[in-house]
N, C-alpha and C positions, 0 to 999 in steps of 0.2 A: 504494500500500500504506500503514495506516497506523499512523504509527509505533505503536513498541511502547511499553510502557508502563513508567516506570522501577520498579523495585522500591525501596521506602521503604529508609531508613535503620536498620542493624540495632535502635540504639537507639530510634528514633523507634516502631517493629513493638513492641520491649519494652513501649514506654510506651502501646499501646494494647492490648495483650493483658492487662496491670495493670487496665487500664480497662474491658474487658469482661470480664475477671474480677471484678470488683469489682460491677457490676451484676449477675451471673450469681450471685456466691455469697449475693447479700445479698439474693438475691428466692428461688433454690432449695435454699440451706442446700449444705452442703462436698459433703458424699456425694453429692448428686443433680444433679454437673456434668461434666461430661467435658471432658478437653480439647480433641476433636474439635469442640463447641457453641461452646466460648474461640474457638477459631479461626477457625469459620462469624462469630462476633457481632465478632468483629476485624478481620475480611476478610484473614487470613493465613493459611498453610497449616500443618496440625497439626506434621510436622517443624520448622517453626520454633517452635512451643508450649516441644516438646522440647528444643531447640537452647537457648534461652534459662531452661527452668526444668524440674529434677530430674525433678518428680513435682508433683503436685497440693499437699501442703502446702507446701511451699517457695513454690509461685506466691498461697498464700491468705495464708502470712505476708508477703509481698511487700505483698499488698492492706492488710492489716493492718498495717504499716509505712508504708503511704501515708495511712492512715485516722490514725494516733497524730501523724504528724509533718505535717498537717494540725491537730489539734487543739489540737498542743501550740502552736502558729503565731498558732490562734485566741487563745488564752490570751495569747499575751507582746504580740500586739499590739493587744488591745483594753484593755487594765487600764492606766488611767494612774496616772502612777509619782509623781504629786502626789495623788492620792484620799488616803483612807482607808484602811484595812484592810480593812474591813466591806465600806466600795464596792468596792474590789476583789474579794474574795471572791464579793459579788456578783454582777459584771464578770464571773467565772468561769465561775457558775454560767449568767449568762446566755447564755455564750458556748457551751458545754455542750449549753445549749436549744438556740441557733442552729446547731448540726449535724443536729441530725434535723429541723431545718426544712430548711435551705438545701442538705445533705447526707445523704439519710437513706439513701442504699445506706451509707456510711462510717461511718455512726452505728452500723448495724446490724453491720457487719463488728466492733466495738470489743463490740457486746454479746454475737457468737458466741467472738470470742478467749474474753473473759474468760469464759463457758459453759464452754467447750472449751479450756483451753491447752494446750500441747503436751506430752506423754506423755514422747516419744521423745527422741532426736537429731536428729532431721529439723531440717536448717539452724538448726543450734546457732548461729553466728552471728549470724545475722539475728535467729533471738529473745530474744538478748540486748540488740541492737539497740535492739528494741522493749522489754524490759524496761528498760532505761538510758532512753527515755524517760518511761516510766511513772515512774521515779524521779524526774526532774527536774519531771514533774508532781507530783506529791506535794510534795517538797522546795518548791515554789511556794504551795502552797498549805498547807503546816501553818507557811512562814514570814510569811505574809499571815495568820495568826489569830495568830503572837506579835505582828507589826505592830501587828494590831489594838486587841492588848493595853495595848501601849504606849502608842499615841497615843489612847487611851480610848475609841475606837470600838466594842469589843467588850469587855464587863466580865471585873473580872478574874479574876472565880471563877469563870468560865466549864469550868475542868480543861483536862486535858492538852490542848496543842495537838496532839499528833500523835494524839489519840484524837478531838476535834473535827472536825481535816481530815477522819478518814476518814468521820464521819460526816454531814458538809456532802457529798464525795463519795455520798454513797448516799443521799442527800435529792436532789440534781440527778438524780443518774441515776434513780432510780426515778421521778422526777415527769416525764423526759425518757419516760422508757421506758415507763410506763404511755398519755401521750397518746401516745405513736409505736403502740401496740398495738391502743388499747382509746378513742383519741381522737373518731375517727366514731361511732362507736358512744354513747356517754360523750353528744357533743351531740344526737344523733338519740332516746335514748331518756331522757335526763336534763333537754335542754336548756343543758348546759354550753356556757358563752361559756367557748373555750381560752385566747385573749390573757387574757383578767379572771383563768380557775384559774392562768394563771402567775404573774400579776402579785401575787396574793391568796398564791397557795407562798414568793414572795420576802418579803413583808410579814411574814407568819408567821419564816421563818428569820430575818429583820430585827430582830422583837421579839426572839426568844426570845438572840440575842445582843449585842444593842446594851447598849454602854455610857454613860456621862455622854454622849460626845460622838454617839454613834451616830442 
């Protein structure tokens, strides 16, 4: 007879029902997943879906909490802490890039949050969670444009730093999220080289705030 097979470890089951959730919502959008598909693409059975997560939002904020505290990750360990301000900033941004390359179910889970945040009460915790992250991201990044300031890498009339961060924030993200969208497309009908339009968006944000040193 042969043996039987052990059943996975209850955490080990959690960490992989995140993981084909995470795939599942980031290709079929929230609405159009069931927990029943979670289970089939995790190879777990749907009561344990249930066992370990409320309802469907709770298991997408999950996702979404794996997606940010990955990001934020990217962020603290690729920006060296002898650069610039600027190079950092840029560091960021690049780093931003590098998830919807190397990462792009998790890219895509951070562009549905922020579409969609949550309404409700639904796992008030955990979105606070994720909220407390987003702040330490910000907090990084509008103290790397005072940085910048300082050490003359970004000029100094540049205005407010926390009105700058956010709009350095929404230059990555939109130039992350148009080639994640409209990328294929963009080189097949335009002939866009994507490494050169990145490289050419950083140049551009580069000028527009470099200072003496920059």
């Amino acid at each position: 007879m042969p043996a039987r097979k052990r059943p996975k470890p209850r955490e080990a089951s959690r960490d992989d029902i995140i993981t084909a959730a995470c795939r599942l919502f980031a290709a079929h959008g929230l609405e159009n997943v069931t927990f029943g598909q979670i289970a089939k693409a995790a190879k777990v059975s749907r009561p344990l879906v249930y066992f370990h997560f409320q309802d469907q939002r709770t298991l997408f904020l999950e996702c979404v909490y794996r997606a940010t505290v990955e990001l934020n990750r990217r962020f603290t360990t690729q920006i060296d802490a002898k650069a610039s301000g600027l190079d950092q900033l840029e560091a960021m941004g690049r780093a931003y890039f590098g998830l919807h390359v190397d990462a792009p179910d998790l890219f895509q889970l951070l562009a549905m949050y922020e579409a969609q945040p949550p309404t409700d009460g639904t796992a008030r915790e955990l979105y606070e969670r994720i909220e407390a992250l987003h702040l330490e991201i910000d907090e990084l990044k509008t103290g790397l444009v005072r940085r910048g300031v300082r050490d003359g890498s970004i000029r100094r009339d540049v205005g407010d730093p926390q009105i700058v961060s956010t709009c350095l924030w929404a230059f990555s993200h939109g130039l992350s999220q148009l080639l994640a969208v409209k990328g294929t497309h963009l080189c097949q009908c335009l002939g866009l080289d994507l490494p050169k339009t990145v490289t050419t968006g950083f140049k551009l944000l580069r000028s527009a705030l470099a200072g003496k040193r920059g």
